[in-house]
N, C-alpha and C positions, 0 to 999 in steps of 0.2 A: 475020086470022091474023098480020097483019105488026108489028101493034100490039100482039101480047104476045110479040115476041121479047125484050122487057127482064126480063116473068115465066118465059118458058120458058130464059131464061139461067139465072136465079136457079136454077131448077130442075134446069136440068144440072150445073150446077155442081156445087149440094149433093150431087145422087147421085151425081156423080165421085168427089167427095170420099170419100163413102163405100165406093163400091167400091176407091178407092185405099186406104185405111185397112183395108178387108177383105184386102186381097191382101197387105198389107204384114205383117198379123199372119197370115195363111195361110203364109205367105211364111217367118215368123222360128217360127211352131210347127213348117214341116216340117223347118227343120232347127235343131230341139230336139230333134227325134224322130226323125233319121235318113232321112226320108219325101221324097226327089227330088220325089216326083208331085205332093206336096203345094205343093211348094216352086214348081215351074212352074205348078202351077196359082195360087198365088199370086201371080207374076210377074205371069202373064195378067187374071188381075183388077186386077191394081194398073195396067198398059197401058190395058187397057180403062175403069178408071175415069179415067186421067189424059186419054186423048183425047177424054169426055164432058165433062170438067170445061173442056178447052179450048174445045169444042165451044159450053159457057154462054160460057166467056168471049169468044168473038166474035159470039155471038149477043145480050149485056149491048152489045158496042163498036159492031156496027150498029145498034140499040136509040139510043145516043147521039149517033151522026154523024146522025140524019133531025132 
């Protein structure tokens, strides 16, 4: 298991990425549209993909210190 923390980096990352990108347009549609709920609910996606994508990122940096 410890041997693919450099592939399960990569992998948190990328989906960080994308839930970051999901909340950021969640995020700028609710307030197109007037729509708070939308907008914290986008916040919260965009949080939650930013701390998976951290999550690869130190899991890629222990992956390179063995």
């Amino acid at each position: 298991m410890a041997d693919d923390l450099g592939t399960d980096g990569l992998e948190n990352r990328a989906k960080g990425t994308a839930k970051e990108v999901e909340g950021k347009v969640r995020n700028a549609v609710g307030g197109l549209t007037g729509d708070t709920s939308e907008q914290l609910k986008g916040k919260g996606k965009e949080l939650e993909g930013k701390a998976q994508r951290k999550v690869g990122e130190a899991e890629n940096n222990a992956d390179l210190d063995r």
